[in-house]
N, C-alpha and C positions, 0 to 999 in steps of 0.2 A: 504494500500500500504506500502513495504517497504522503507524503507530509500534510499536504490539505483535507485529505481523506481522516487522518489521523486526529489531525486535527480537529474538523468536523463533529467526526463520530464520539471525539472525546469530550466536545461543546454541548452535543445536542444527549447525552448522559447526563453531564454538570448538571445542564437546566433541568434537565426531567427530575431528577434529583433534587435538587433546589425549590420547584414549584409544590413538587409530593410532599416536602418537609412544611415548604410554607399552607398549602392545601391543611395539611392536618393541625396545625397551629393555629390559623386562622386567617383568613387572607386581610390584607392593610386596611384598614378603615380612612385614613386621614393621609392627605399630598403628604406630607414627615413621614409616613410611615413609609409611603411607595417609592419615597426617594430613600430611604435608607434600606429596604430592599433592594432596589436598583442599585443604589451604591456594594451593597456585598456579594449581588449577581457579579456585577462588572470585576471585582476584586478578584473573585473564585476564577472568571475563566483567564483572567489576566495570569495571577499564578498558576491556571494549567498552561495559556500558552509558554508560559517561559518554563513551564516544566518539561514539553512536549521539545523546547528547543534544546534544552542541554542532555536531554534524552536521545537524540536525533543526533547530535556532534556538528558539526561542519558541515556544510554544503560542499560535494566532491564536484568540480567541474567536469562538464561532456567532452569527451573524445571524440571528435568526427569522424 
């Protein structure tokens, strides 16, 4: 698989994960609340991508 693929498949988990958790919690009542949701969504996949990238190594250049 690609790196985008990887990627992807690893985003679209987080959120699933993410909504199930806030789903059984309760979802946000109040704009504070939705922003500080959004605020820990965007955190969560931010440190997966940078986990996905040092997991990955270096981009190896094409060979023609």
């Amino acid at each position: 698989m690609t790196t985008n693929q990887v990627f992807a498949i690893t985003a679209l988990v987080i959120v699933g994960i993410f909504f199930g958790i806030v789903a059984m919690l309760g979802l946000p009542q109040s704009i504070l609340e939705w922003i500080i949701t959004d605020g820990a969504l965007a955190i969560i996949l931010y440190i997966s991508y940078l986990a996905i990238g040092v997991f990955q190594g270096p981009s190896k250049p094409r060979m023609r």
